[in-house]
C-alpha positions in Angstrom: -12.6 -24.4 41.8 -10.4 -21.6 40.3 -9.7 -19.7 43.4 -7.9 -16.6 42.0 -10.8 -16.3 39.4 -13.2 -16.3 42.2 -11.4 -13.4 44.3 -11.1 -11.4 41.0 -14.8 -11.9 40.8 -15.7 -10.7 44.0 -13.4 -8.1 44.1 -14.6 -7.0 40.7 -18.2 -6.6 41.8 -17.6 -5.4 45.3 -15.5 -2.5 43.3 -16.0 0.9 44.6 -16.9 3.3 42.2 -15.3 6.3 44.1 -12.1 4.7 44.7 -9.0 6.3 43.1 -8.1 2.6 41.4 -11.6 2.5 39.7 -10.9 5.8 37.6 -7.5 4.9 37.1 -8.8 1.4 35.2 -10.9 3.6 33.2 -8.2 5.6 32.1 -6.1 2.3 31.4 -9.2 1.0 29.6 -9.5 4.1 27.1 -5.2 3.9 26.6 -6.0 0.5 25.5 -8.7 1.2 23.6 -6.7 4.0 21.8 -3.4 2.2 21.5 -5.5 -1.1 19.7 -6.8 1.7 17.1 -4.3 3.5 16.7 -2.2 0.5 15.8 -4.7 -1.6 13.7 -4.9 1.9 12.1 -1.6 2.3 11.4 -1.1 -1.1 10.0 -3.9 -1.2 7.9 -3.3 2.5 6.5 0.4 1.7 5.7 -0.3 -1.1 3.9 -2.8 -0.2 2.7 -1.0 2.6 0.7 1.9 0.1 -0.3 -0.5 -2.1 -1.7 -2.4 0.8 -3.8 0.8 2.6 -5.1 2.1 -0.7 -6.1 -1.1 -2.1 -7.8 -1.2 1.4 -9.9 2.7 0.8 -10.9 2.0 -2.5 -11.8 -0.7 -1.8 -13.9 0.8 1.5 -15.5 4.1 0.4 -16.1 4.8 -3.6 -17.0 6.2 -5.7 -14.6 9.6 -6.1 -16.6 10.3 -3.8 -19.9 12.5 -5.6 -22.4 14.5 -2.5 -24.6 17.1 -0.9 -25.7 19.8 0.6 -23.2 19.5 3.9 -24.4 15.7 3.3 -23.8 15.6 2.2 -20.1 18.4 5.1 -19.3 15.9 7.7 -21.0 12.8 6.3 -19.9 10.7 6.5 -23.1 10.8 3.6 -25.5 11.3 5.4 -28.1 14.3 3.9 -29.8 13.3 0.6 -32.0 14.4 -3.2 -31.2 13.3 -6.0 -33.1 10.1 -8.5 -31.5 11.6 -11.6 -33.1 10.1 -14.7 -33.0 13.5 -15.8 -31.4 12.7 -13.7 -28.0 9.1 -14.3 -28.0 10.2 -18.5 -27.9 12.8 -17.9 -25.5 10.2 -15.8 -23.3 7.8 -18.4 -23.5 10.3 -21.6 -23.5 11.0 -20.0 -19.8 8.1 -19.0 -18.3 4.8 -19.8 -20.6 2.6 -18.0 -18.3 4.0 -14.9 -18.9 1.8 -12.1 -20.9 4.0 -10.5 -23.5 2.8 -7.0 -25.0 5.0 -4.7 -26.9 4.9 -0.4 -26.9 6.2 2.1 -28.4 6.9 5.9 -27.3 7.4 8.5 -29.5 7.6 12.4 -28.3 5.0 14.6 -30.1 3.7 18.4 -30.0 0.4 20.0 -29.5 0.2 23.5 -29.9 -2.0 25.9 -27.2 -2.5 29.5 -27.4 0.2 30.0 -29.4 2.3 27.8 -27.7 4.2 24.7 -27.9 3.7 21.7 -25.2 5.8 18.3 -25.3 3.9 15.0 -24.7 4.6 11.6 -25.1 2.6 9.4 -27.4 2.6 6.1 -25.7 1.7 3.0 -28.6 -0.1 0.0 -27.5 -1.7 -2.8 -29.2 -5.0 -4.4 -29.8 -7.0 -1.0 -30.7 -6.5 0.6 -27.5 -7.7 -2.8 -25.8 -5.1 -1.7 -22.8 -6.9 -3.9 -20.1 -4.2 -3.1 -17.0 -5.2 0.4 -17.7 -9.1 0.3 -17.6 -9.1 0.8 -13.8 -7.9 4.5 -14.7 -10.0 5.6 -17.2 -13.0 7.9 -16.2 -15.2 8.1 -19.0 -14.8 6.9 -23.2 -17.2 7.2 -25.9 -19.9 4.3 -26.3 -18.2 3.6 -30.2 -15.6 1.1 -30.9 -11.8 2.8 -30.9 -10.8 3.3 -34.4 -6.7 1.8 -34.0 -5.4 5.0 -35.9 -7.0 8.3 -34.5 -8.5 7.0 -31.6 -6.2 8.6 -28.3 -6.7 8.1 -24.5 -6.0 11.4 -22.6 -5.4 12.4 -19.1 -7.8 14.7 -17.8 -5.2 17.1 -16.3 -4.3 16.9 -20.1 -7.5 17.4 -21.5 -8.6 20.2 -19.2 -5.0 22.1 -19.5 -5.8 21.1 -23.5 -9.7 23.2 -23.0 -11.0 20.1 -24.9 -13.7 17.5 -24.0 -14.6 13.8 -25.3 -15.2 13.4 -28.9 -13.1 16.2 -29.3 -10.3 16.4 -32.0 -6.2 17.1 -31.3 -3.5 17.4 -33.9 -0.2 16.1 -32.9 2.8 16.9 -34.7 5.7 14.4 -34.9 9.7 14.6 -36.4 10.2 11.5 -38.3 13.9 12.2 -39.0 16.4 14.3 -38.1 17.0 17.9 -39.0 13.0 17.5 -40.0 11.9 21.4 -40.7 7.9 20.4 -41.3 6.4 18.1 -39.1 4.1 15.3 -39.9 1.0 16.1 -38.6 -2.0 14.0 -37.6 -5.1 14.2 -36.4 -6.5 11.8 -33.7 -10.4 11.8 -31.6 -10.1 11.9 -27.9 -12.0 8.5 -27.2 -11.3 8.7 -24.0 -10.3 10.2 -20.9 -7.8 8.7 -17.4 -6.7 9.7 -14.2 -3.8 7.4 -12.7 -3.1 9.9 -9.9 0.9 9.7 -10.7 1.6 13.4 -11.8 4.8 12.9 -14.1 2.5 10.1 -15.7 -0.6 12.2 -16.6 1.0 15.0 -17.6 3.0 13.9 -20.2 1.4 10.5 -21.7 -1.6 10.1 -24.3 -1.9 6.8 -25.4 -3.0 5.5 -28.8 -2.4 2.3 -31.2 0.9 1.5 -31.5 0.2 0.7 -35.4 -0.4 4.5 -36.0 3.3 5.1 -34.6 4.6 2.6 -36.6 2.7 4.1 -39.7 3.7 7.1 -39.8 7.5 6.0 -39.0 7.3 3.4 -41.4 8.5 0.6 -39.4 7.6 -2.9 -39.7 5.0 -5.0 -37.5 7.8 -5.9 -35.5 9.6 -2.9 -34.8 8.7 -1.9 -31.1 10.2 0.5 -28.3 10.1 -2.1 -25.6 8.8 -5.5 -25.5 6.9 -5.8 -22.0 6.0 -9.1 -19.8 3.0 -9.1 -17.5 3.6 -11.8 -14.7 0.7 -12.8 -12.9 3.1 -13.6 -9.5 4.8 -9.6 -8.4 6.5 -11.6 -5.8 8.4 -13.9 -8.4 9.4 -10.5 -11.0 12.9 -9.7 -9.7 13.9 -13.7 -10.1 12.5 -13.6 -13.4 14.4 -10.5 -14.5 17.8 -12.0 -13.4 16.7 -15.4 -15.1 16.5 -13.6 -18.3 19.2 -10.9 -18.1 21.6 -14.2 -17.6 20.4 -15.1 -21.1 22.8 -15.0 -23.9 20.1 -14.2 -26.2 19.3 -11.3 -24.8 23.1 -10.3 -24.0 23.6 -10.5 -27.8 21.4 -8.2 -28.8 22.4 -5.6 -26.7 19.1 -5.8 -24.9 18.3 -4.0 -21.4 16.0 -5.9 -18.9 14.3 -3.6 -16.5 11.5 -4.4 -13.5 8.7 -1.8 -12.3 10.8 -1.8 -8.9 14.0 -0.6 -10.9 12.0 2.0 -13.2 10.4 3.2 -9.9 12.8 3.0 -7.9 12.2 6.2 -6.2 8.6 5.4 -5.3 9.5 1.7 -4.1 12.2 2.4 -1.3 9.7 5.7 -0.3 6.8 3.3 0.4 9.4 1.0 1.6 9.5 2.7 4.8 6.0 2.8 5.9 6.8 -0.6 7.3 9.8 1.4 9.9 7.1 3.9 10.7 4.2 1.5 11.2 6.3 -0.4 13.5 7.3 2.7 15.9 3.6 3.7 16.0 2.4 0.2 17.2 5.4 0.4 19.8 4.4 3.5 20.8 1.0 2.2 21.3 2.1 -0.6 23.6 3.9 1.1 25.4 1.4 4.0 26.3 -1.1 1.4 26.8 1.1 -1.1 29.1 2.3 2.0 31.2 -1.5 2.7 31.4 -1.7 -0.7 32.8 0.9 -0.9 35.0 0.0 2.4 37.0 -3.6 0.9 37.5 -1.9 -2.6 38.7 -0.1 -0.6 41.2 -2.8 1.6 42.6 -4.9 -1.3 42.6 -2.7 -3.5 44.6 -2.1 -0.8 47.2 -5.3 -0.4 47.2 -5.7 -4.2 48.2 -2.5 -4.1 50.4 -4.3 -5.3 53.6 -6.3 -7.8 51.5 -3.0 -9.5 50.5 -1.3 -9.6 53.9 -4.4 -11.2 55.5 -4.4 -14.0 52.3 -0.6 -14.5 53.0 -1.0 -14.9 56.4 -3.6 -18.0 55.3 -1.0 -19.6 53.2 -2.1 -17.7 50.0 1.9 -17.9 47.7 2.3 -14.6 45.5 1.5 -17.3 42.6 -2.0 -17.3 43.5 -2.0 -13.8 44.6 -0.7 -12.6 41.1 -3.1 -14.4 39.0 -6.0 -12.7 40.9 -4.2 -9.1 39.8 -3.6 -10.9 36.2 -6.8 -11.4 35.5 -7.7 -7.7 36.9 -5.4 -6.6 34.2 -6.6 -9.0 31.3 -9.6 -7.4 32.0 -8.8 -3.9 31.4 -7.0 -5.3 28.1 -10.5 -7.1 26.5 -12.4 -4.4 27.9 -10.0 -2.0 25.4 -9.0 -4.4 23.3 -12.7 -5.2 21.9 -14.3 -2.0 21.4 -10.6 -0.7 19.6 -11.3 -4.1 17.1 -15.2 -2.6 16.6 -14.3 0.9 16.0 -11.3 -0.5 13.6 -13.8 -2.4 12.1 -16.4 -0.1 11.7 -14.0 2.8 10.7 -12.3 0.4 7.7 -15.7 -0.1 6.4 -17.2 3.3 6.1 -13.9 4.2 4.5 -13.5 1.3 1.7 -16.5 2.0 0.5 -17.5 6.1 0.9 -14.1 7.4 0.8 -14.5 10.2 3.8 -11.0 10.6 4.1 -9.2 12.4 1.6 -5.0 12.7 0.4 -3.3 14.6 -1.9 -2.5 12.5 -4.9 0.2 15.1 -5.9 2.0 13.7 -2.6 0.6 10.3 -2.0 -0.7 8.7 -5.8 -3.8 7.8 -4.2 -7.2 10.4 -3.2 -8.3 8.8 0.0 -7.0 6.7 2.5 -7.7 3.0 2.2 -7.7 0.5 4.6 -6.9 -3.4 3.8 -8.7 -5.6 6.9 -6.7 -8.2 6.8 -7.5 -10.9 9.6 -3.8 -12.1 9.9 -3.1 -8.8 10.5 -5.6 -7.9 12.9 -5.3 -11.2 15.2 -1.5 -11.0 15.6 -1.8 -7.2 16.9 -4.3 -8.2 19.1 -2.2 -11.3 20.5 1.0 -9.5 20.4 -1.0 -6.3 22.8 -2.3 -9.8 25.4 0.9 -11.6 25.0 3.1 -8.6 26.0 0.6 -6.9 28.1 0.0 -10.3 30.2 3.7 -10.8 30.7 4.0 -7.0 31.7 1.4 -7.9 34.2 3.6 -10.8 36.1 6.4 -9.1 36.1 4.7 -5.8 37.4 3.1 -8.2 40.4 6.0 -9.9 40.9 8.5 -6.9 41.6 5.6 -5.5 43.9 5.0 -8.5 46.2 8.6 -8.5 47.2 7.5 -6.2 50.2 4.3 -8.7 50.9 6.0 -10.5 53.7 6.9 -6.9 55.5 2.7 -6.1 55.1 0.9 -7.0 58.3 -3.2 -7.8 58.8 -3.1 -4.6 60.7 -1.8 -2.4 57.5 
């Protein structure tokens, strides 16, 4: 028979309600409870947020950008480089898996109440067939995009514009230097996209790369910036210095950029939700084994003539401190569990009704969102039992030094 289990068993049953260690459990129950939910919360919402922001970069931006210097320094691909069949082989001699799509920026002016706005048209290929970008768009027209006047607008863009779906624009483009007339063209907004990144919607429309190079008069192969989509994020920086140490590349004065270098800025920010995630779970633990300790103590005061009458038949502080551990284990299930349920619970009617709102102007996403990941969620939980059980022998131990000065007539 498991002795100490049995005296925590009796004890726990014969508890009295109006003692001052029964409230104080309650109050280490709910510091549990609160410091598990807090801290699955944190976790979840932090990377949760990473995860978003980088999904939406990925998918806005590709995952390396192959271009000019003066390109990647300015950020718009506007300056042409040859797609040879030489760098599409060595690409694909390399890493076959690799997606390889080319673009090509120009800047462009649309006129608005007498006055002038600057946008960028971004070029794509395959008739606006943009697939990493269909998570963004809103609504399009039922028709099949026409590759030359068919656009995709933002709708900050189209609302600042006062012009709906279906809707005609005239953009006007300089060719050439020292241009006095612009080229003008016409193009039907086909549809409409919201990625949530400000400096993105504001200034990009995106169209067929083939109308660009139209109205430039460039060849097929004359693109801004020849982009890879790799299906493994984790593998993109390796890749990058792989291909920057080609000499294929180094000849023709190419630049070789990743998503991480591009947005830099946004990487190291959401870089250091990890540092804050960790000092809320700390935090957590901490308030909750405090919580803990402080009922441990009252509650073996509490039982002070109790232990001096077991000592006094034989009873070691070993089996006296597992009857006070599995007291505290207790308290941490009895938080532990309902903290997991709420979590749970919580995660779920977020994901899918999106209650809780953000700013996208400050965090590139509209609501909070919360990833359940089970790894996660089961090393939280063992790390609050594993600490909070060791917290509870040591706490036992440093009190039962005074055990052998306690009498049976304490």
């Amino acid at each position: 028979m498991n002795l100490p289990l049995f005296i925590y068993r009796k004890l726990k049953t014969n508890t009295d309600k109006s003692n001052i260690s029964s409230r104080i459990i309650k109050i280490a129950i709910f510091s549990v409870f609160i410091g598990i939910f807090v801290s699955l919360s944190a976790l979840s919402i932090g990377k949760g947020l990473q995860l978003s922001i980088k999904e939406k970069l990925f998918n806005i931006s590709s995952d390396i950008s192959i271009s000019s210097y003066e390109n990647n320094n300015r950020g718009i691909a506007s300056e042409i480089i040859q797609e040879s069949e030489d760098i599409v082989d060595e690409i694909k001699k390399l890493y076959p898996e690799i997606k390889i799509n080319s673009t090509l920026e120009k800047p462009s002016i649309v006129t608005i109440d007498n006055t002038i706005e600057t946008i960028i048209f971004r070029g794509v290929k395959d008739e606006l067939n943009f697939k990493k970008f269909d998570q963004f768009i809103l609504e399009k027209l039922n028709d099949t995009p026409k590759s030359f006047n068919d656009i995709i607008i933002s709708k900050s863009l189209l609302e600042k514009f006062d012009i709906s779906i279906g809707d005609n624009i005239t953009l006007y483009f300089q060719t050439f230097n020292d241009q006095k007339i612009p080229n003008i063209r016409y193009y039907r907004v086909y549809g409409v996209y919201e990625t949530d990144f400000p400096d993105f919607d504001s200034n990009y429309i995106i169209g067929s790369i083939e109308s660009l190079q139209n109205l430039f008069k460039l060849n097929s192969n004359d693109v801004g910036a020849i982009e890879l989509i790799i299906r493994d994020k984790e593998s993109v920086i390796d890749i990058e210095s792989k291909l920057s140490a080609q000499d294929l590349f180094l000849n023709n004065n190419l630049s070789i950029v990743t998503v991480q270098d591009k947005y830099s800025n946004i990487f190291n920010w959401i870089s250091i939700f990890d540092f804050n995630i960790l000092i809320v779970i700390v935090l957590m633990i901490i308030v909750a084994i405090i919580s803990i300790i402080i009922s441990m103590l009252t509650l073996i005061f509490e039982r002070i003539k109790m232990i001096g009458i077991m000592s006094s038949m034989g009873a070691d502080n070993k089996l006296l401190g597992k009857v006070f551990v599995y007291q505290g284990i207790d308290i941490l299930l009895r938080g532990i569990i309902p903290g997991n349920i709420l979590f749970i619970i919580v995660s779920f009617v977020q994901n899918n009704y999106n209650i809780l709102k953000l700013n996208p102007n400050d965090y590139y996403v509209d609501s909070i969102p919360f990833i359940v990941d089970p790894i996660y969620i089961i090393s939280l939980n063992l790390i609050f039992v594993i600490i909070g059980t060791i917290i509870l022998f040591v706490t036992f131990s440093s009190i039962t030094r005074f055990v052998p000065t306690i009498n049976i007539n304490t």
